[in-house]
Backbone as numpy.savetxt, mean C-alpha at the origin, in Angstrom:
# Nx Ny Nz CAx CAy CAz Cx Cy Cz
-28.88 10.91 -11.20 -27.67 10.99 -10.39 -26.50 10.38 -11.15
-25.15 10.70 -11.12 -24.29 10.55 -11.74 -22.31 10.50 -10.36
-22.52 8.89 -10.83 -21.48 8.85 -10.13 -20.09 8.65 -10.70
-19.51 9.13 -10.59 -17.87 9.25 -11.55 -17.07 8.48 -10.80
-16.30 7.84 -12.06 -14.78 6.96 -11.44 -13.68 7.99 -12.38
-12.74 7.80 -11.70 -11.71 8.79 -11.83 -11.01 7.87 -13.18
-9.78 7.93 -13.76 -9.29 7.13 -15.03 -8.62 5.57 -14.24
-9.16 4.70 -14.56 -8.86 3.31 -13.93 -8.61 2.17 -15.23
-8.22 0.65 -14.49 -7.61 -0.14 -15.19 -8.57 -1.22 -15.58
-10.03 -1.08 -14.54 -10.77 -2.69 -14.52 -10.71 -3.08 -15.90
-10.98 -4.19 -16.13 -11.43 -4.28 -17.37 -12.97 -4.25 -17.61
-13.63 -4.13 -16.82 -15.21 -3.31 -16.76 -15.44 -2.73 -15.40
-16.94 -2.22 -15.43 -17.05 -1.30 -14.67 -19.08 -2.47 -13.65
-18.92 -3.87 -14.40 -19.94 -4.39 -14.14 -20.61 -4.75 -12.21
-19.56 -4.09 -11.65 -20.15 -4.50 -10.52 -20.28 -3.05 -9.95
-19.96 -2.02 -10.65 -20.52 -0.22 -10.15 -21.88 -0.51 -10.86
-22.10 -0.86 -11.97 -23.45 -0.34 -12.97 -24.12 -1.30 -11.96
-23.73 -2.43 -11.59 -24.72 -3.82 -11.30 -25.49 -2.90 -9.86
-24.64 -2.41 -9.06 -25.39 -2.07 -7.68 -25.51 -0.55 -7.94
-25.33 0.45 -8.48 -25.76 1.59 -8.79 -26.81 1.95 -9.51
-27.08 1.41 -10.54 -27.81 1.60 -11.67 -29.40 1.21 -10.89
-29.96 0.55 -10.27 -30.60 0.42 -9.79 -31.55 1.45 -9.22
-30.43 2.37 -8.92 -30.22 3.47 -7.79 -30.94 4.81 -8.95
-31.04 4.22 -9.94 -31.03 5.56 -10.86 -30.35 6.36 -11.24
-29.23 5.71 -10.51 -27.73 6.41 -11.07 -26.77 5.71 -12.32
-26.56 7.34 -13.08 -25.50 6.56 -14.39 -24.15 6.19 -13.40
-23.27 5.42 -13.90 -22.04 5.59 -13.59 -21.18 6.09 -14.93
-20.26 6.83 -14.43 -19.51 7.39 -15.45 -17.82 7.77 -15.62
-17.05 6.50 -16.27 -15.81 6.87 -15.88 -15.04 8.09 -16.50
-14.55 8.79 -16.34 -13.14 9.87 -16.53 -12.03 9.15 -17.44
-11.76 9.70 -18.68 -10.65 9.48 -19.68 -9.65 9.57 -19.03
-9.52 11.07 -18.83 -8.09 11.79 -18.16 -8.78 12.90 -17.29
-7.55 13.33 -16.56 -8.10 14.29 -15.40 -8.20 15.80 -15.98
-8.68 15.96 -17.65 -9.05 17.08 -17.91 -10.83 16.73 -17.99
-11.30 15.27 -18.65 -12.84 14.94 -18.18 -12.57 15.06 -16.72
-11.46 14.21 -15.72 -12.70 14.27 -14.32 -13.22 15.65 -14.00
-12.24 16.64 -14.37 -12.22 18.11 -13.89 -13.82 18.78 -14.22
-14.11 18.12 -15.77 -15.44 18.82 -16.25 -16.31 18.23 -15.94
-16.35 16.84 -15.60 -17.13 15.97 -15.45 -17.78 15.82 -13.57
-16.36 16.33 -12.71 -16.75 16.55 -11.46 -17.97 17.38 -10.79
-18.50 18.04 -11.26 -19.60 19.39 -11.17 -20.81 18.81 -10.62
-21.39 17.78 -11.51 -22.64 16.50 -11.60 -22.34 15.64 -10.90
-20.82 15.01 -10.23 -20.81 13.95 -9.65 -21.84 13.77 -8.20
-22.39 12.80 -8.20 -23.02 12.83 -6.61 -21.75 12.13 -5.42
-21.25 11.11 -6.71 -20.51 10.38 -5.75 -18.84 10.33 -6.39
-17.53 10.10 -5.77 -16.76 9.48 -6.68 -15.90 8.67 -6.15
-15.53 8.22 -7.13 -15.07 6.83 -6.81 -13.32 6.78 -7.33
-12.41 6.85 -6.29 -11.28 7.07 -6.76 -9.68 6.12 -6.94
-9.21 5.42 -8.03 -8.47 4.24 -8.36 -6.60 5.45 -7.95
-5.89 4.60 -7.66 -4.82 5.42 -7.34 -3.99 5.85 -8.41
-4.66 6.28 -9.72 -3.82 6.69 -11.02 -3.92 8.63 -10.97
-4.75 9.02 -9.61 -5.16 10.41 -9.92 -5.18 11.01 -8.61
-4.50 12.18 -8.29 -4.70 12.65 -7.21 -5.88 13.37 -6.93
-6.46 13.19 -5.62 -7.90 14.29 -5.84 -7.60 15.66 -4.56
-6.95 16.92 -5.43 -6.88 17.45 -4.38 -7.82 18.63 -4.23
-7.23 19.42 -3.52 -8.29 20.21 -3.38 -9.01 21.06 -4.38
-8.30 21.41 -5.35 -9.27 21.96 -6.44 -9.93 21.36 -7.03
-10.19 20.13 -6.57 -10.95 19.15 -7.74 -11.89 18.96 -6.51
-11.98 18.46 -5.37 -13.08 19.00 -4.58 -13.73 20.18 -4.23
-13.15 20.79 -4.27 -14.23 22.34 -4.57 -14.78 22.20 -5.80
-14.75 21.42 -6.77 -15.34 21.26 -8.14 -16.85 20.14 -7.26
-16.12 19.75 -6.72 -17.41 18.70 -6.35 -18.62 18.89 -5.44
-19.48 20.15 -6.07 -20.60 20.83 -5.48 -21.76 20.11 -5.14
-21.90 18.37 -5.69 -22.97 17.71 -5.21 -22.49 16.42 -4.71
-21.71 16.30 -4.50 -21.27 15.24 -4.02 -21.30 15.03 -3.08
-21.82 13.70 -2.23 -22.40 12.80 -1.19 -21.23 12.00 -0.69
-20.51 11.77 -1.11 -19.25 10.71 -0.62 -18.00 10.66 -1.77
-16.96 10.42 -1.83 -15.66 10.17 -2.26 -15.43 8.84 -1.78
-14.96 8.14 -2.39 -14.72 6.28 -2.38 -13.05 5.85 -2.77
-12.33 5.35 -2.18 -11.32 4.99 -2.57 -11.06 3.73 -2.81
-10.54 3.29 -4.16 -10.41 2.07 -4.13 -9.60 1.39 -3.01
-9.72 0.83 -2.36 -8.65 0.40 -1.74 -8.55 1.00 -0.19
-7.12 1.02 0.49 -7.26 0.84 1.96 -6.33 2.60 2.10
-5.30 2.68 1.17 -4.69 4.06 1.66 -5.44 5.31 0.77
-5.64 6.24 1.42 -6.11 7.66 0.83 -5.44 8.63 0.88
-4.20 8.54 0.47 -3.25 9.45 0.11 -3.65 10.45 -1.21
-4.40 8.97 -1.88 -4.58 9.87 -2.99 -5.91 11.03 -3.18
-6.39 11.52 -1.80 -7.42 11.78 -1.54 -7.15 13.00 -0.64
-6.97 14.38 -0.98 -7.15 15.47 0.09 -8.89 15.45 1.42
-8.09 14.75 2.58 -9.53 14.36 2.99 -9.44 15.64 3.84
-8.64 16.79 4.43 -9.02 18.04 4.85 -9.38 19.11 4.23
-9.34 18.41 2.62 -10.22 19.50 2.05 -11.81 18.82 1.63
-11.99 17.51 1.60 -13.28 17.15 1.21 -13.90 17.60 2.84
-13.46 17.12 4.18 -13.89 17.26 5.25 -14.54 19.00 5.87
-13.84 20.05 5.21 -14.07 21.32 5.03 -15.01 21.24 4.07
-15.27 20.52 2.89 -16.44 20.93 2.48 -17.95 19.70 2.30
-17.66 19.27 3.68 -18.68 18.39 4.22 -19.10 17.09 3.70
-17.88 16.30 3.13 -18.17 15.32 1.86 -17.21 14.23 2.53
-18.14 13.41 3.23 -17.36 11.83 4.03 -16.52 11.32 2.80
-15.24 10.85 3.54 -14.56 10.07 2.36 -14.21 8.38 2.77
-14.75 7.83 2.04 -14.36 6.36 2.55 -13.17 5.44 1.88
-13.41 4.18 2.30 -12.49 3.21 1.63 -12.43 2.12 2.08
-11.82 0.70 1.33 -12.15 -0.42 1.17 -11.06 -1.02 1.93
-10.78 -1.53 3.35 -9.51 -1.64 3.74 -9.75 -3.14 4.14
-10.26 -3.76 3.12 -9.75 -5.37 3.42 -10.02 -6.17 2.25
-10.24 -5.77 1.19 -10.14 -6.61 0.03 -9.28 -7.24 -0.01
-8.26 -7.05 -0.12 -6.87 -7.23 -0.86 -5.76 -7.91 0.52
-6.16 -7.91 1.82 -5.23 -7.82 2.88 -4.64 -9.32 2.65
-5.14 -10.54 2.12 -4.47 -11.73 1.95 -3.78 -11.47 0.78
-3.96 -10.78 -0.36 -2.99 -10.62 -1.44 -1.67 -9.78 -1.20
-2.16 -8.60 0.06 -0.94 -7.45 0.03 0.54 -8.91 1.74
-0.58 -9.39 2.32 0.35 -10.26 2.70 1.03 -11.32 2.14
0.54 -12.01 1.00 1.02 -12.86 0.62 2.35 -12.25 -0.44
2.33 -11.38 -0.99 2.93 -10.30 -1.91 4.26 -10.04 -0.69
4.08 -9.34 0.36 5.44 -8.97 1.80 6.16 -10.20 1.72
5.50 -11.38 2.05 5.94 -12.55 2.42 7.01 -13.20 0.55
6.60 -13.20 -0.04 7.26 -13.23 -1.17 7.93 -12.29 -1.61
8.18 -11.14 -1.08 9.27 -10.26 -1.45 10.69 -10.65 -0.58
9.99 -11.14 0.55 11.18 -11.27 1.67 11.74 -12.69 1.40
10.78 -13.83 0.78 11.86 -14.62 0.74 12.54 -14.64 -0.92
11.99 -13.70 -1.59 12.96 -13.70 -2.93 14.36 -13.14 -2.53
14.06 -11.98 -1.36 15.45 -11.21 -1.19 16.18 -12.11 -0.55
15.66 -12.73 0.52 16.28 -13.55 1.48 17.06 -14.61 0.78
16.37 -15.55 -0.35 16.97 -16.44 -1.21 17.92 -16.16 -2.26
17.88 -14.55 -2.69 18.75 -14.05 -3.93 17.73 -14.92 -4.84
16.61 -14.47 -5.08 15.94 -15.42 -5.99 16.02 -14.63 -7.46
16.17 -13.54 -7.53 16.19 -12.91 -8.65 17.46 -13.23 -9.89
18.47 -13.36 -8.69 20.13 -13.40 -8.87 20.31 -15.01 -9.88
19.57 -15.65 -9.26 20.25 -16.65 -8.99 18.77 -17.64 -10.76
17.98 -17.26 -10.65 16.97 -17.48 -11.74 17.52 -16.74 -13.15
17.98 -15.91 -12.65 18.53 -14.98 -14.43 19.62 -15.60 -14.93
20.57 -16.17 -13.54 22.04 -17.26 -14.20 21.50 -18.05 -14.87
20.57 -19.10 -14.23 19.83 -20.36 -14.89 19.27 -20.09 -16.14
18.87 -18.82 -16.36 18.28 -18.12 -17.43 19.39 -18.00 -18.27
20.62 -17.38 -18.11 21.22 -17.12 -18.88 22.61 -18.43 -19.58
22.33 -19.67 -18.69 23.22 -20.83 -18.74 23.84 -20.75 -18.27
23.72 -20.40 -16.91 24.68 -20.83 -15.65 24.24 -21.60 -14.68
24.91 -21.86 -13.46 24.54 -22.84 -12.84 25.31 -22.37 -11.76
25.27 -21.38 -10.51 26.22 -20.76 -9.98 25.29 -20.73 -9.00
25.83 -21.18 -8.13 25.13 -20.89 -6.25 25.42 -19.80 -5.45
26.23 -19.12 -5.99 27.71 -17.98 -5.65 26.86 -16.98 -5.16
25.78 -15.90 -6.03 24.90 -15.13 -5.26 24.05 -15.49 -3.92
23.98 -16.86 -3.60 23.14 -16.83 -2.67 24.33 -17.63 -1.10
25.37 -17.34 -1.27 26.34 -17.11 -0.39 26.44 -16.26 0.92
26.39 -16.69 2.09 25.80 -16.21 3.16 23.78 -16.00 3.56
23.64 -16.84 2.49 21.69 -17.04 2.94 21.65 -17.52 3.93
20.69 -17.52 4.86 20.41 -17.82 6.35 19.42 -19.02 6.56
19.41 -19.64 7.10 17.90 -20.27 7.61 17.20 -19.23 7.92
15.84 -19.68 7.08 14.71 -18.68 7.85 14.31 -18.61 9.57
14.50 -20.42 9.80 13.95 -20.23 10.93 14.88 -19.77 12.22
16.20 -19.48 11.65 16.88 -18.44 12.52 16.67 -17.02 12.36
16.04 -16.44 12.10 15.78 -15.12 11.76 15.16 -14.57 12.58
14.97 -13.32 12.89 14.48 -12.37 13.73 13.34 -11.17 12.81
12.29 -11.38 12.75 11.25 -10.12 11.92 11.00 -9.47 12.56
10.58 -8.05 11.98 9.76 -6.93 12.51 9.31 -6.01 11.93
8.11 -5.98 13.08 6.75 -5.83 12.01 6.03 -4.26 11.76
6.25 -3.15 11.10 5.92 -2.01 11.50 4.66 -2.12 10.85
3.82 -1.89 11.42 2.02 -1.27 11.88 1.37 -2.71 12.15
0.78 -3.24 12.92 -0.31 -4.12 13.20 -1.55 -4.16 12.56
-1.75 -3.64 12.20 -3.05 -3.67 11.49 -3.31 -5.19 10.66
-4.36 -5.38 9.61 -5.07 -6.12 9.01 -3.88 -7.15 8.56
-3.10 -6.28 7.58 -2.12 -6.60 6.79 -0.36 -7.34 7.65
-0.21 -6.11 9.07 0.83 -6.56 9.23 0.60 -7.34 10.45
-0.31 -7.90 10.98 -0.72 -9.36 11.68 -1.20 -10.42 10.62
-1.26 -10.03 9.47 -1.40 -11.09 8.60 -0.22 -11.92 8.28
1.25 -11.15 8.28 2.36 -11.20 7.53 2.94 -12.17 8.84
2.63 -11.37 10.15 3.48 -11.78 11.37 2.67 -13.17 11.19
2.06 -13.60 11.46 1.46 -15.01 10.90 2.12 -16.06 10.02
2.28 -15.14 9.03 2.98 -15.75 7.98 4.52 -16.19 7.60
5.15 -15.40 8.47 6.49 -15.57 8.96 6.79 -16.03 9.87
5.93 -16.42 11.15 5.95 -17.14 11.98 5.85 -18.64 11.26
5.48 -18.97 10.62 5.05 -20.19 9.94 6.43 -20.87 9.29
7.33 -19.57 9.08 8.56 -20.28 8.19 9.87 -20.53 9.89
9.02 -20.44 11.25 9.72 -20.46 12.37 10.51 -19.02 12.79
10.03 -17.92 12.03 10.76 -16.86 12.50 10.27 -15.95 13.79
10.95 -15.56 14.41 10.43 -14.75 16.15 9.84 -13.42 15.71
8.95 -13.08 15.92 8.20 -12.09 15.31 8.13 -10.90 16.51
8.73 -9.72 16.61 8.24 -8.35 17.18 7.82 -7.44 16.52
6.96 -6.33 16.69 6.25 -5.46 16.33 6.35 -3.85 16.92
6.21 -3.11 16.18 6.05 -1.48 16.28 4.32 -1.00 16.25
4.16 -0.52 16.63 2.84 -0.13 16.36 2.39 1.21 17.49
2.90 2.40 17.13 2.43 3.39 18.61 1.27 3.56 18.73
0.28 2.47 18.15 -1.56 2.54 18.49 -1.84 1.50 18.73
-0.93 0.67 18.90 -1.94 -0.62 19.48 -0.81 -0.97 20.84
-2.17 -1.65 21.93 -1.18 -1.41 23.23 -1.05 -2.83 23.91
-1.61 -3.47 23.07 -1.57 -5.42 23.57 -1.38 -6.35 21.99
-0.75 -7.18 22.19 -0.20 -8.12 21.32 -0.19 -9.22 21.26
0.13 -10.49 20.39 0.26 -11.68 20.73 1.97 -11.48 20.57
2.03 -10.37 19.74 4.16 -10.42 19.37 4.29 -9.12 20.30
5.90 -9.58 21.06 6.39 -8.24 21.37 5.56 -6.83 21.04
5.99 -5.65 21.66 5.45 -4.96 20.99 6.63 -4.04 21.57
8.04 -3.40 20.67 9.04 -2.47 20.64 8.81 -1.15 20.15
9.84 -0.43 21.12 9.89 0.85 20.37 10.64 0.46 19.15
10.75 1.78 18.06 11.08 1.84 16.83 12.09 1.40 17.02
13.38 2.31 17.42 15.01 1.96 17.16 15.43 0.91 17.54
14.33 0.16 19.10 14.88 -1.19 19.22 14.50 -2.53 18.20
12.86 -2.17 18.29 12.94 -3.11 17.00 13.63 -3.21 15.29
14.45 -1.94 15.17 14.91 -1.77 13.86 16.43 -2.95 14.13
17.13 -2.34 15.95 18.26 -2.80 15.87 18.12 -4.53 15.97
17.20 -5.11 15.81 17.07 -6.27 16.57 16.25 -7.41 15.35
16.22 -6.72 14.21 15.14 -7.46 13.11 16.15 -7.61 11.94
16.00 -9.17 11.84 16.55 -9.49 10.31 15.74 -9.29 9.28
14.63 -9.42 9.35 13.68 -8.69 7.79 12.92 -7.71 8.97
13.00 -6.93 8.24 11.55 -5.72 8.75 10.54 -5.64 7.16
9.30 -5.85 8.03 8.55 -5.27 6.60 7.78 -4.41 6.89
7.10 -3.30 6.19 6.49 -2.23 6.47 4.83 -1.94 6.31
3.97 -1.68 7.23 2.64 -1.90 6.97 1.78 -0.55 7.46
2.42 0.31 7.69 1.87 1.39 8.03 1.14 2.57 7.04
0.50 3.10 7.33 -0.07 4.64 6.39 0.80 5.41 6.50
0.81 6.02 5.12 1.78 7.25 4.89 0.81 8.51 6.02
1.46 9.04 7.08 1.05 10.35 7.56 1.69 10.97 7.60
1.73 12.46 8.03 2.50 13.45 8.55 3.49 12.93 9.19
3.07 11.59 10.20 3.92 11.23 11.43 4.85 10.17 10.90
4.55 9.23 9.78 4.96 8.17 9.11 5.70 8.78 7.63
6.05 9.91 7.49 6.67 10.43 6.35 7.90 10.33 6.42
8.72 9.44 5.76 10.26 9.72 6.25 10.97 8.97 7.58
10.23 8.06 8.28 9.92 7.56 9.47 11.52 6.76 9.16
11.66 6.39 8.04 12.71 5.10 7.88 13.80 6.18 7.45
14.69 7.16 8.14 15.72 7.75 7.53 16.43 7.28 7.78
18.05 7.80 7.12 18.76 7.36 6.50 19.69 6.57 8.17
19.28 7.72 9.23 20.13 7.33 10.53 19.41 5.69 11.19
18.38 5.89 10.54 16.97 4.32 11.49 17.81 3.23 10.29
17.86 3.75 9.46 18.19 2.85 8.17 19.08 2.12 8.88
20.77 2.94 9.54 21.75 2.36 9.98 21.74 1.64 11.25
20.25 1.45 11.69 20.27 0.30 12.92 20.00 -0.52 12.34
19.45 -1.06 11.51 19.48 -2.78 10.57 20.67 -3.17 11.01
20.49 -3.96 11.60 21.95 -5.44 11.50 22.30 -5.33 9.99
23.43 -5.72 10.11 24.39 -6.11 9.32 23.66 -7.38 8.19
23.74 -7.30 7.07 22.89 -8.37 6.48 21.01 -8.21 6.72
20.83 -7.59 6.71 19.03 -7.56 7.17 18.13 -7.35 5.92
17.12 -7.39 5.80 16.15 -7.47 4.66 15.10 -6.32 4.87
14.83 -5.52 3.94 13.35 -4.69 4.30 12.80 -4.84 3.02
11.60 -4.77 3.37 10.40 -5.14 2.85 9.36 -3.83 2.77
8.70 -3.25 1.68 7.77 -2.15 1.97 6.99 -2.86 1.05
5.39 -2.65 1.80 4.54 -3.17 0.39 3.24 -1.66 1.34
3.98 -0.82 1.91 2.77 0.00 1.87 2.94 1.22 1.53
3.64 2.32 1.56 3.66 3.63 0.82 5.12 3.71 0.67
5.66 4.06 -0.36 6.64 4.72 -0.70 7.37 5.42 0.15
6.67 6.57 0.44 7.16 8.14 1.38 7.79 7.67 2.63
7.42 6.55 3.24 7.77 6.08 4.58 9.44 5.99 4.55
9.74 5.72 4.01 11.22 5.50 3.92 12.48 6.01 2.91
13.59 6.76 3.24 14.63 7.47 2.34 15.28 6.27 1.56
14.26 6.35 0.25 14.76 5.32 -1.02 16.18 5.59 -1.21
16.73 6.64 -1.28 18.57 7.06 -2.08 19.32 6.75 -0.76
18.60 6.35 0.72 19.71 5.86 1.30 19.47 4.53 1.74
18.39 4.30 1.44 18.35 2.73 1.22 19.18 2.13 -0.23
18.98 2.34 -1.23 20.51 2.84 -2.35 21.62 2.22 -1.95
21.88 3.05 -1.42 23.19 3.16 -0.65 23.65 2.41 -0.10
22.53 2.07 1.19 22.70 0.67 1.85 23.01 -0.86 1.31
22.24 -0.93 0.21 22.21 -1.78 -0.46 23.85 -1.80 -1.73
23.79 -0.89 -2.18 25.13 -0.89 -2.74 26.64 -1.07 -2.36
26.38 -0.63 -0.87 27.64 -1.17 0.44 27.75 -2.31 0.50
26.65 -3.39 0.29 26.75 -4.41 1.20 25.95 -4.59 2.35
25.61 -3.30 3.19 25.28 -3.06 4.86 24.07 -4.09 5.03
23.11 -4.18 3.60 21.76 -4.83 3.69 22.08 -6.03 3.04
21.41 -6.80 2.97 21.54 -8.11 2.39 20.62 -7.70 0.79
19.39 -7.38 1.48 18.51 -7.23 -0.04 17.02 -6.05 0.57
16.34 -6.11 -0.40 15.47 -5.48 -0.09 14.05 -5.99 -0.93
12.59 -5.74 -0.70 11.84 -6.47 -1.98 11.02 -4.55 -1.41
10.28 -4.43 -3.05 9.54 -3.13 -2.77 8.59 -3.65 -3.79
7.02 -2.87 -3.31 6.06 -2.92 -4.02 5.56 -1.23 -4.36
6.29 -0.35 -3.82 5.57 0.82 -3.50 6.81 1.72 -3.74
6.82 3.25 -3.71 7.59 3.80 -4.19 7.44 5.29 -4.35
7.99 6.34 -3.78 7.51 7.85 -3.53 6.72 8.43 -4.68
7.74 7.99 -5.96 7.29 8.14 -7.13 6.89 7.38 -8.32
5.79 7.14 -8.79 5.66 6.16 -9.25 4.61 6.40 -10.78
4.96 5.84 -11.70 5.92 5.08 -11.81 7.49 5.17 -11.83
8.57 4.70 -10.98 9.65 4.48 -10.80 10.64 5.41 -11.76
10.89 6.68 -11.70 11.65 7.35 -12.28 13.18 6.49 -13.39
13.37 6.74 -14.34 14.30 5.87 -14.98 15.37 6.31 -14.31
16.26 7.24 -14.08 17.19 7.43 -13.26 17.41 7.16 -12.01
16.45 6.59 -11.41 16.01 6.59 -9.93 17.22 5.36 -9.57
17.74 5.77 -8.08 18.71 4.71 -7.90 18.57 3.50 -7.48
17.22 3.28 -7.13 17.16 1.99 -6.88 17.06 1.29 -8.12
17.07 1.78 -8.92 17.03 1.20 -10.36 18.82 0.29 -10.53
19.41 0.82 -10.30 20.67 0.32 -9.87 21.20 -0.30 -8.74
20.41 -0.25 -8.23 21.18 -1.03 -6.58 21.03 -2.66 -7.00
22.17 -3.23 -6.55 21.61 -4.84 -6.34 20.86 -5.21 -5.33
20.43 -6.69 -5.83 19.77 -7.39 -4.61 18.18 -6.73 -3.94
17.77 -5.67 -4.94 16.74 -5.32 -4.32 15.48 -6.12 -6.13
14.73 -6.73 -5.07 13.32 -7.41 -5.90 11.90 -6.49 -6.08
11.70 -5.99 -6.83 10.77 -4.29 -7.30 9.84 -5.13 -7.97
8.48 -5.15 -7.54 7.28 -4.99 -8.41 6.60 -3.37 -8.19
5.67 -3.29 -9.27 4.74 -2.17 -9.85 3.40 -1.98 -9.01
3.79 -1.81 -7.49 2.36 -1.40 -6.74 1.66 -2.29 -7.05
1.70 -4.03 -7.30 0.98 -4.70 -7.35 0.58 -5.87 -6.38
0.95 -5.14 -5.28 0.57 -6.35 -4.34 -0.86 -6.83 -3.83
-1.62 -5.93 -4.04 -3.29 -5.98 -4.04 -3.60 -6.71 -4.93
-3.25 -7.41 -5.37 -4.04 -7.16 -7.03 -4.46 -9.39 -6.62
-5.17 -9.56 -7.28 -5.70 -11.38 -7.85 -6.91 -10.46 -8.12
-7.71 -11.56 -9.17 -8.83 -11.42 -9.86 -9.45 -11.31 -8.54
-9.64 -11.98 -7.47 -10.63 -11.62 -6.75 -10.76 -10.85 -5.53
-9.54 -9.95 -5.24 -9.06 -8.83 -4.95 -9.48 -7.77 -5.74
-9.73 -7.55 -7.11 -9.58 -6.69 -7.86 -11.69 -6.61 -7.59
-12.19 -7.30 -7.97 -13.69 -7.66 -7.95 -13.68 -7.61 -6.45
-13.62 -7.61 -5.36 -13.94 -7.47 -4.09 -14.10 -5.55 -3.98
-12.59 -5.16 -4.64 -12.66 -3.71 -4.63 -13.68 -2.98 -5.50
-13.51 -3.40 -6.84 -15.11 -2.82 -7.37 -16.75 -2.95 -6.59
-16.78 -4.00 -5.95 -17.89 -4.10 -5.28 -18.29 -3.43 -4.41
-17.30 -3.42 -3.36 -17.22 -2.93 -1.70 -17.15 -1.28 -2.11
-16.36 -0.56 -3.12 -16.71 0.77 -3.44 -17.56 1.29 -4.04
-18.38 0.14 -5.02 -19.39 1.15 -5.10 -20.64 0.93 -4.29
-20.50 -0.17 -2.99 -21.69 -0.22 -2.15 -21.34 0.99 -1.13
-20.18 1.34 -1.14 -20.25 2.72 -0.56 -20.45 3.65 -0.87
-20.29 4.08 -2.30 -21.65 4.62 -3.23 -22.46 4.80 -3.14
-23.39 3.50 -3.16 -24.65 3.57 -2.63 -25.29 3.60 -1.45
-24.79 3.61 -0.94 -24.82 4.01 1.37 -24.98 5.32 1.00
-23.79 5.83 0.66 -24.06 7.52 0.66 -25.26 8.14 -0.37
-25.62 7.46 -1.39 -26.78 7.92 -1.64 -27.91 7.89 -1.50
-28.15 6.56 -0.75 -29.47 6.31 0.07 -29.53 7.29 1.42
-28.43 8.13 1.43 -28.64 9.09 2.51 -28.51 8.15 4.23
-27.31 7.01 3.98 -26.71 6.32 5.14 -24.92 6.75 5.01
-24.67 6.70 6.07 -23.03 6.64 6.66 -22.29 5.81 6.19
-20.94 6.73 5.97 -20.20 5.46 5.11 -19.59 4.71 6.16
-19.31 2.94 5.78 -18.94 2.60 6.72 -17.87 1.74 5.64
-16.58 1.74 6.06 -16.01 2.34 7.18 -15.49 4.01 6.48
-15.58 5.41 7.64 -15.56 6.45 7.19 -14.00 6.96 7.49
-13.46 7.79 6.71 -11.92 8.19 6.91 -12.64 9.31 8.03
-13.35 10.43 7.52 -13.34 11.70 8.45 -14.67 11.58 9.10
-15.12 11.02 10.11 -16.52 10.98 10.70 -16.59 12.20 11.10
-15.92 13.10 11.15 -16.19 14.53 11.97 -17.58 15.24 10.59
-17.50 15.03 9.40 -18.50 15.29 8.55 -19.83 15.24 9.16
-19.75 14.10 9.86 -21.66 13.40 10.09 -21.40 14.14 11.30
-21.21 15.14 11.92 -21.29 15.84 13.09 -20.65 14.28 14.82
-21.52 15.48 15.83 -21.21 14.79 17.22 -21.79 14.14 17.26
């Protein structure tokens, strides 16, 4: 049996071989996505890092395959109505990383909030100027809000509660709370940082346009550390180049890596890391583990748990 990883960064592959190999299975990573393509045929299982899209022609390549594995918590990068059409559960790892991707929100918002970027490059460059961080707020006067509840964004509301801030929430799937729980436009008009924790869907594509954009208060902070697509980057831009926003911190990004022309490349006041908010050594080793024990679930001929499309394993 032969289970494939798509082209990834680990610096080994010792905790797939450690619980697979056992199994009688090789593991076998993908160079580039002209091996995964040839290499997909034999896969039983695969295992997919977010450097590669798997869409549908590359699952119709996958004639023995038992399960699809995603590193990690979003499967965007994963056509799961075409693996689900051809009867192949797709899973994923949605809590490795949830203290790293909160601790990552929470430090984007107070770099923006502080002008920490601004104000470290003067010192850097031999100045000594307080001037960028002119009109900063107390945190614990602030107002947050929290779009999706889940793992990550009750982690954050936690965590911002801690610096004394009043915490409300969005969430059109969850129907009890310990925070508020607002519709969208009111909690947009009513939040000094918003940070973003939701899955990119059909329904969450674009969710933050350019008109939701313009209910932010005056001075407000946003925060995305979960998909890109959720929100109109060129009028967040914009926002930010007016003045209208105070700052912004991003981990995520429609396109990525970050187009050189791209305008947030120019906007001030916005704090940009490289999709790395998951990431500590033991975040990174939690995700190798937990995916390929879902690996091996599906090849011992058990259910993946936890499964994106259960409609696979029937009623």
């Amino acid at each position: 049996m032969t289970v494939l990883i798509t082209p990834h960064r680990f610096a080994d592959l010792e905790p797939e071989r450690t619980t697979l190999e056992p199994l009688g299975v090789e593991v076998v990573a993908a160079a580039d996505a002209e091996e995964l393509a040839r290499l997909a045929p034999a896969a039983q299982a695969l295992l997919v890092t977010s450097f590669v899209t798997v869409g549908r022609d590359l699952v119709e390549r996958l004639g023995s395959c038992r399960a699809i594995v995603r590193y990690g918590i979003g499967v965007n990068e994963v056509d799961v109505e075409a693996a689900t059409s051809a009867g192949i559960p797709v899973g994923n790892v949605p809590d490795a990383s949830v203290h790293e991707v909160a601790d990552h929100a929470v430090m984007l918002a107070l770099a923006a909030l502080r002008r920490l970027p601004e104000v470290a490059a003067g010192v850097a460059a031999g100045s000594w100027d307080l001037s960028p961080m002119r009109g900063t707020r107390r945190l614990s006067t602030l107002r947050a809000g929290i779009l999706g509840l889940g793992r990550i964004g009750q982690a954050v509301a936690s965590r911002l509660e801690a610096f004394g801030m009043e915490v409300a929430a969005y969430d059109p799937y969850v129907q009890e709370s310990r925070h508020p729980l607002l519709a969208l436009e009111e909690l947009l008009r009513r939040s000094d940082v918003v940070s973003i924790h939701l899955p990119l869907t059909d329904e969450t594509a674009g969710l933050l346009s350019d008109e939701r954009l313009a209910l932010l208060p005056h001075g407000a902070v946003l925060v995305n550390v979960a998909r890109g697509g959720i929100l109109d980057e060129a009028a967040l831009a914009r926002r930010l180049e007016s003045g209208e926003l105070w700052g912004a911190g991003l981990d995520v990004f429609e396109q990525e890596p970050l187009p050189a022309g791209h305008p947030l490349r120019r906007a001030p006041h916005v704090v940009m890391t490289p999709h790395a908010a998951w990431y500590s050594v033991e975040s990174g080793r939690d995700l190798q583990w937990r995916a390929a024990e879902q690996a091996a679930r599906a090849l011992r001929g058990e259910r993946l748990d936890p499964v994106v499309n259960p409609a696979v394993y029937g009623p």
